[in-house]
Structure formats: structure tokens, C-alpha cells
N, C-alpha and C positions, 0 to 999 in steps of 0.2 A: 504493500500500500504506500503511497505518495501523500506525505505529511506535509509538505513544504509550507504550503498556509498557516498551519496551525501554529510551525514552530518559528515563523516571522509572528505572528499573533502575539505568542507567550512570550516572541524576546519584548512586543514593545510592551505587553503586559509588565514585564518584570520593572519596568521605569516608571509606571505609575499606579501598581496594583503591589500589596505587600505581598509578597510571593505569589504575584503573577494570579493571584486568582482569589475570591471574593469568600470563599471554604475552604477550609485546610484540607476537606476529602477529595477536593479536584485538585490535587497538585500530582498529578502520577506523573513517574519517572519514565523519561529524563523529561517529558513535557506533557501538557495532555492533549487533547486534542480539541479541536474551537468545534462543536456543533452549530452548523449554518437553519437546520430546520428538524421540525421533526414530522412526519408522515407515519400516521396511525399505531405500530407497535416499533418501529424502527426510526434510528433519526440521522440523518446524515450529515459529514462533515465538512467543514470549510474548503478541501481538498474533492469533496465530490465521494466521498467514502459512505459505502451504506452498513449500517449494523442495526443488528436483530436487540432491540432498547430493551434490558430486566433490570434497569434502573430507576425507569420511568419518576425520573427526578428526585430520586429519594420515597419514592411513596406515592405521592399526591395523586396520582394520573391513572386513577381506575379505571378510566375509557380509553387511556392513551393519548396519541397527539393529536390525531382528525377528531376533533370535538362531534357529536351528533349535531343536529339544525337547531334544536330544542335548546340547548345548552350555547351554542355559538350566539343564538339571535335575542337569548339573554342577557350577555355578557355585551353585544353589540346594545343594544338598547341602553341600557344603564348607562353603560360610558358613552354615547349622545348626547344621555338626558345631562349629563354632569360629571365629570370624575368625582367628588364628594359637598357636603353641606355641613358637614357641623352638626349636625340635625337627625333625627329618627327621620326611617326608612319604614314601610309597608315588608320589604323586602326582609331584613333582618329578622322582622317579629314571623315570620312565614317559616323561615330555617332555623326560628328557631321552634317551632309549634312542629315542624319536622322532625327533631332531632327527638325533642320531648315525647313524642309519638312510638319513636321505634326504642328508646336505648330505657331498656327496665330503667337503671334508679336514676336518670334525669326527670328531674321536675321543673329546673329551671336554669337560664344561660349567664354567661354572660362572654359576649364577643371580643377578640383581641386578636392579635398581628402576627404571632408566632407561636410554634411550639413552647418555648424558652420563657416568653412572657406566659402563656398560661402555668406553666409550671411554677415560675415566680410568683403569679398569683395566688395561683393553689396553695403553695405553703402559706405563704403570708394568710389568706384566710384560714387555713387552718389554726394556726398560732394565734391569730388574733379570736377566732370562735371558742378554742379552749382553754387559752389565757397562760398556756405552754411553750417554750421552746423550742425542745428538743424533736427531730427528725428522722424518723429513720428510714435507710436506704440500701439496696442492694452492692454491693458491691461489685462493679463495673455497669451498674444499670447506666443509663446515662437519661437525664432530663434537661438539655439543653442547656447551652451557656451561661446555667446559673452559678452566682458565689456562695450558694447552699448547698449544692448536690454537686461542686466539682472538689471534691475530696478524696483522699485514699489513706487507709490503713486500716484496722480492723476492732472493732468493736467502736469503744469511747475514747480510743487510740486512734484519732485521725489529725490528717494536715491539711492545709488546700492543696490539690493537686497542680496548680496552675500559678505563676508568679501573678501580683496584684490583687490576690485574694487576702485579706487579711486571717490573721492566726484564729481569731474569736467568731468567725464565721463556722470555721471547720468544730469549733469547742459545742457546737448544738448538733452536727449531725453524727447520727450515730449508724454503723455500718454492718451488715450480714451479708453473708453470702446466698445468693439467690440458692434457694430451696433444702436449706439448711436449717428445720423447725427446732433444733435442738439450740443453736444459736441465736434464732426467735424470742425463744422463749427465755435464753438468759439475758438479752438485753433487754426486756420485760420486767425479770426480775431486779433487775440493778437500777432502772430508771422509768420504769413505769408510770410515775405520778407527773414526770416530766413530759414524757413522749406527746407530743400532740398530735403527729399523725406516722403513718408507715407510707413512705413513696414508693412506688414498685411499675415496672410495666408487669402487664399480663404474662408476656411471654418477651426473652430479654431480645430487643429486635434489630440495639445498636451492637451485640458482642454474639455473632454467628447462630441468631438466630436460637435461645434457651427454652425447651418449652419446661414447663412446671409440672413437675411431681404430683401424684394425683394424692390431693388434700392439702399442698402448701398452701394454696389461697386462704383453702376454708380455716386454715391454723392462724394465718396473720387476721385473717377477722372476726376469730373467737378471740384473741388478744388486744385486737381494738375494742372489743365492746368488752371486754372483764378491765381493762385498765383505763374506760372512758375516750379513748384516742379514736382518730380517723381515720380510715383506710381511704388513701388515694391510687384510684388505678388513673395509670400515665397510658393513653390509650391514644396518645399522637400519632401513632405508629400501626397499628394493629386498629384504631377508629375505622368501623364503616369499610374494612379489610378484611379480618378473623373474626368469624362469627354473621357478617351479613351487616344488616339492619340492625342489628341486636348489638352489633360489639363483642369485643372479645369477652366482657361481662356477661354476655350472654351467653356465649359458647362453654362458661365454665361456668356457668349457673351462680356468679359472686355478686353480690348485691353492694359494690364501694359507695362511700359517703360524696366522694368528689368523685369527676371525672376530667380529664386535661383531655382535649381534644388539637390538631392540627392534620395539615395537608389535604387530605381527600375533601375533609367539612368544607373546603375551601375552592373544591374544585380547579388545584392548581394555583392558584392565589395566593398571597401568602394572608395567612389565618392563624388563629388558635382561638379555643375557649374551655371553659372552664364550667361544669356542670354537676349537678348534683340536687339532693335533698332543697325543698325551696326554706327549709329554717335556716338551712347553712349557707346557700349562694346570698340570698338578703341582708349578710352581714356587710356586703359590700355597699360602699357610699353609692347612691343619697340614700337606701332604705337603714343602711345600716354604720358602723363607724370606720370598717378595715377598708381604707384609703385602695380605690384603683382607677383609672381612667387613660382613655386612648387618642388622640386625635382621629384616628384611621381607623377603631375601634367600630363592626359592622360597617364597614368600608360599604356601598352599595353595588360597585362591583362585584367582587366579593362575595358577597353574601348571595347574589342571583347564578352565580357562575357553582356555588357548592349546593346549592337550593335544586337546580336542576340537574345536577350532577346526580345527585342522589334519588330525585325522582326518574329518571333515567335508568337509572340501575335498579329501581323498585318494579319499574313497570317493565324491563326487557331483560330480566333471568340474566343480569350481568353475574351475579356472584355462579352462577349452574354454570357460567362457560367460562369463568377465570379458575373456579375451584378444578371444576375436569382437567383446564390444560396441568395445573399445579401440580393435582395428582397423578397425570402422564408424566409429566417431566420428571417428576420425586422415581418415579417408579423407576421410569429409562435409568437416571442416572443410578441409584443401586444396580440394575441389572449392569451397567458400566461397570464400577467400582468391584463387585463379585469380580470379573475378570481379571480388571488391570490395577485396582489399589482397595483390598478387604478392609485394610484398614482404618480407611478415611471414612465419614459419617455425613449420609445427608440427613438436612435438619428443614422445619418446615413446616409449614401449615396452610391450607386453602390456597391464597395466590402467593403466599411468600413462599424462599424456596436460597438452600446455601450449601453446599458440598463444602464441611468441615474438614480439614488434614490432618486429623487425628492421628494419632502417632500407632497406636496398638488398637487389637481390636481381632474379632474371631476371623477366622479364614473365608468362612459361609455368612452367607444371609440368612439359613436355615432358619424359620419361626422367627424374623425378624418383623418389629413393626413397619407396615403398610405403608410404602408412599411415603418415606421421612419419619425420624428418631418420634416417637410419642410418649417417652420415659415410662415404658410399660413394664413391669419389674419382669412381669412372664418373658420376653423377649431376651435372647441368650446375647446377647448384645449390651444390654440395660446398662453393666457397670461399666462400661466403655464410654459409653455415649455422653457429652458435656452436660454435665448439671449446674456448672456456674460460670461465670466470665471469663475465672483465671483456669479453667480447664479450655478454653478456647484458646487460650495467652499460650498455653502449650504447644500448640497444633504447629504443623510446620506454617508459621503465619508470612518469611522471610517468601518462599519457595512460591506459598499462593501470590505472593505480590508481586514479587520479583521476575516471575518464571510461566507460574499460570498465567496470571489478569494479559497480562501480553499476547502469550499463544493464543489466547480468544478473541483478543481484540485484533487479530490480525486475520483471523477467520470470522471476522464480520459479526462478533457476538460480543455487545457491551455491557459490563457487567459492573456490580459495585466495586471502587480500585483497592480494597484491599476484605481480608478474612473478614471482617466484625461487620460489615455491613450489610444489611438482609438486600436480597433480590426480590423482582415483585413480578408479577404477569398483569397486563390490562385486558379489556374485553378486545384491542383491538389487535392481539394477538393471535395465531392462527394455529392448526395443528399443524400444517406444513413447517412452522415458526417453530415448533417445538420439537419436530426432526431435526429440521437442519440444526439448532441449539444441541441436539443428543450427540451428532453426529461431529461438531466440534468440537463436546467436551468428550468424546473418546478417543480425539487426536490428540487432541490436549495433553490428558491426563496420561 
């Protein structure tokens, strides 16, 4: 392939962009490549390059890049009438009497710009609804750019992870390893009167894709309601993805107090909100005293672009043909992996989907879980398979960056640039789309 574009691009990038790019996850080596457009599951590059998109922007683009008429002639509309007002929309209160419809425990919203900011939200109302501090978090979960949740070390033993975090930031959040209820339950016991909520994704979707142990959920929200505290499922990721309509709450039958919403709600946009119980979202100003507010806050673009985004997917069996290609693709790639590497783990659920480089691991699939690792203990595989972030930190992570993301991106399949970032399928991918994808990662690998 003929990069030549891209890598004039990223040099003049590099003179007025801090390393050339606007996300630390697009900086792949030695440059990455300048996407010119994107056309329905695929998006091509500044050079004229076509690749098969399981990036689809980090998430956001459950339809992919050819928006339907529906969806396009709402977004066209709004941005017409006005890019924004200062002012309520008809529009906003629609997405949100939407969301409140399908996700069990929302009752009520409130609209915002980012993943990062709802997360920041979310805590802050929690802290401020039960007059508590302390945080808890998984360890390697990740909830966006905040100075609450970028932290490392273990237990009530933490630092900021990141220079310009201050020390007394890290001194409130307290850390566990995802699906470790033994560990749950001792930072319970040591701070329990403190804790005012548990942050958690559903399933870990920024560290290779972690699903949950069947009953860690229901363990951190018998702990939230015997020590008073809040369960916040971070469902930026996994929103209106895993599970459908319903959420990944839905799919694991968990009832959280909050809910952090971004990307898809936003139909590509940039979004985020915050939802939950209507005693607990009303604590926000004007109803109530924990300070938040947005300029851009239900953008009206925005809000019409995720509004029929999701009606869209309600009415045309979008999740029956992202979840089938998911589970083709999970499946091929095991049947791959049996041949050419036993020991590597594919990981995954509905449309997400990530081939782990697990180090060890049986010879057979024999009685393995279905279409992607489902922490099934019956499965002869079970104790292999990642349970927490820093079991993914093991994997060969160098080799997938290094060696894979390359080899596939040179066989026209773009993928997330390194191990820890989930893959995604939109509706406007194909099953052709998911051969040729099989048939890459078996040159590949």
C-alpha cells in the first residue's frame, strides 16, 4: 500500500498537533494513516486505501459510515435550523423519553459532551448525594480523562497514574481488580462508611475486552446497598451495544443507581450522559445542589443524530445482524486460532469482538465457550482466559502492536492500534466483510 499522503499529513501534523494527533490511541507507529472518508462498514484513506472499519470510531457508529435517510435528514435539519441556542430543544427531551423507555433503571437524564465529562459527573453526584468521598474502581477499568479514576496501585495504596494529577485526588479512590469479590468485599470492610459509590464498566471494554464472572455484579450491589453506597455502571462503551435497547444492565439483569452513557447515544457526535434513579439525577443544579452544567450540553444536533440513530436500530433488527456477524466472526476466528495459535483467547460479546495473545492456554477448543471467552467455569479453558486488566498486560501486547495491527492493516482490515482496545461491527457490515476479515487474520496470525 502507498502511504505517501498520510505520512506528508502526520509530518505537518507533528508542527502543530502534540504528537501529530488529537488521541494518544491514533499515534500508531511509525505514523498512522489520515482517513479521507468513510463509506458504510469501510473507510478509506488519504492515499486512496480501502479497509474493512472494526473501529468504527471507537464505538459510536452502530450503523456505520453511510448514515440511513432517516438519520442523515435529521442531522441535516437541525444544523439548518441553527448549530445551537443556549436554550431547550423539543429534540433533547424526545432522547431523552427514549432512553428512559428502553434502559430498566433510567428514570431520568441529564445530557453532556463526553464520555469523561459524564463520568466526572457521575462521581461528583454520587459524592455529593451521599455526603462521601471515597471511590471505588477496577483496576485498569478506564473512565475517561478523569483526575478521579486515573490512578494505579492496589487497594487504598494508590497514586495518580498521570503527571498533573494531584496526590489527594488518588487518596479517595480506592482500587480492585475486576472480578475479584474476595477483594470487594475487603475494601468494604476497611472503608465502607466512606465509599460513596463502586465505578465499574459492565464488561472491561478499554483492557481486551473482560467479561464478568457470573455473580460479580450481583456481589458489588449487594455491597452497595448493605454499606449505603452506589453502584455506577460506566456503560459508554457497551451503551445501546451489549444487550440491545436494554444495555449491558440489561443483559446481566443488574439494576445500577447511575448510569454514564456516551458515543452511540450520540449517534457519532460527540455526547455523554448521565442517568439513573430520578431521587439521585435531581440532585443536580437547578432541582438540586451538586453543581453541573454544559454550554453544548443536548447540543440539538446531537441529540436528533442519536435520537434516530436508535430509532433506527429499534425498528430494522440492527442488533439480529451486528450480533450474527459478531458471533460468525468470534467463531471463524477460534476455529483460526485451534490451528495456528491455541493459545491466544478470543474475547467478546454481541458486536464487540478482540483476539487476546494470551501466553498459555489448552491445545483444543474442546467444550470451549461459544463465539468468545464467557468466563464459564464449565469451559476447560476458564482458568486461562483474562479475568482482569493486568492479565491482559501479560498477553504478548508488544507483538499485537508491533507485528499484528500492521499485517492487517496492510490486508485492508483496520482495527483498534493496539491489544486493550475493543473492536466493534456496525449494521453496515457484510458477511462477505467478515470472510475477507477471517481470511486476513489467518495470514496474519
Amino acid at each position: 500500500m502507498n502511504h505517501e499522503q498520510s505520512r506528508a499529513l502526520y509530518d505537518r501534523a507533528l508542527s502543530v498537533l502534540s504528537g501529530g494527533v488529537n488521541s494518544s490511541v491514533r499515534a500508531t507507529r511509525p505514523y498512522p494513516f489520515f482517513v479521507d472518508k468513510g463509506d458504510g462498514g469501510h473507510v478509506i484513506d488519504a492515499d486512496g486505501n480501502r479497509y474493512i472499519d472494526f473501529v468504527m470510531g471507537y464505538g459510536p457508529l452502530l450503523l456505520g459510515h453511510s448514515l440511513p435517510e432517516q438519520v442523515q435528514s435529521a442531522i441535516q435539519q437541525h444544523a439548518a435550523e441553527g448549530p445551537m441556542y443556549g436554550a431547550p430543544t423539543e429534540v433533547e427531551v424526545e432522547l431523552a423519553e427514549f432512553v428512559t423507555r428502553h434502559v430498566p433503571s433510567v428514570e431520568m437524564l441529564r445530557f453532556v459532551n463526553s464520555g469523561t465529562e459524564a463520568t466526572v459527573s457521575a462521581v461528583r453526584l454520587a459524592r455529593g448525594y451521599t455526603g462521601r468521598d471515597k471511590i471505588v474502581v477496577m483496576q485498569s477499568g478506564y473512565h475517561g480523562a478523569q483526575e478521579s479514576t486515573l490512578v494505579e496501585g492496589e487497594g487504598d495504596h494508590t497514586a495518580p497514574s498521570s503527571p498533573g494529577i494531584p496526590e489527594s485526588f488518588a487518596e479517595h479512590t480506592l482500587t480492585v481488580p475486576f472480578n475479584d469479590e474476595e477483594a470487594a468485599h475487603e475494601v468494604f470492610e476497611e472503608h465502607g462508611d466512606d465509599i460513596a459509590a463502586v465505578l465499574t464498566e459492565p464488561i472491561l471494554g478499554n483492557y481486551g475486552i473482560v467479561h464478568p464472572v457470573e455473580g460479580y455484579h450481583d456481589t458489588l450491589r449487594e455491597l452497595c446497598d448493605d454499606h449505603g453506597s452506589l453502584l455506577i455502571f460506566d456503560e459508554v462503551i457497551t451503551g445501546f451495544r451489549i444487550g440491545g435497547l436494554q444495555c449491558a444492565q440489561g443483559a446481566f439483569d443488574i439494576d445500577p443507581d447511575i448510569t454514564t452513557f456516551g458515543k452511540i447515544v450520540g449517534g457519532g457526535f460527540p455526547v455523554g450522559a448521565i442517568g439513573g434513579k430520578s431521587e439521585i439525577i435531581e440532585q443536580f443544579t437547578p432541582a438540586g445542589d451538586v453543581f453541573q452544567s454544559g454550554t453544548f450540553s443536548g447540543h440539538p444536533v446531537t441529540m436528533a443524530a442519536g435520537l434516530e440513530t436508535l430509532r433506527y436500530a429499534a425498528e430494522h433488527d440492527v442488533y439480529d445482524h451486528v450480533n450474527d456477524l459478531g458471533e460468525r466472526l468470534r467463531a471463524g476466528l477460534q476455529d483460526i486460532l485451534e490451528d495456528q495459535a491455541p493459545e491466544y483467547t478470543v474475547v467478546g460479546r454481541d458486536s464487540m469482538f478482540k483476539v487476546i495473545f494470551t501466553r498459555d492456554g489448552p491445545d483444543s477448543f474442546d467444550g470451549h465457550c461459544e463465539a468468545g471467552c464467557q468466563q464459564q467455569e464449565s469451559c476447560p479453558r476458564f482458568d486461562y482466559c483474562p479475568k482482569t486488566g493486568h492479565d491482559v498486560t501479560q498477553a504478548e501486547t508488544e507483538r499485537w502492536e508491533r507485528l499484528f495491527w500492521p499485517a492487517m492493516k496492510d490486508q485492508g482490515v483496520f482495527l483498534t492500534a493496539n491489544q486493550f482496545e475493543s473492536q466493534f461491527i456496525c449494521d453496515a457490515h457484510t458477511g462477505e466483510d467478515i470472510e475477507n476479515a477471517l481470511e486476513a487474520y489467518k495470514e496474519a496470525i
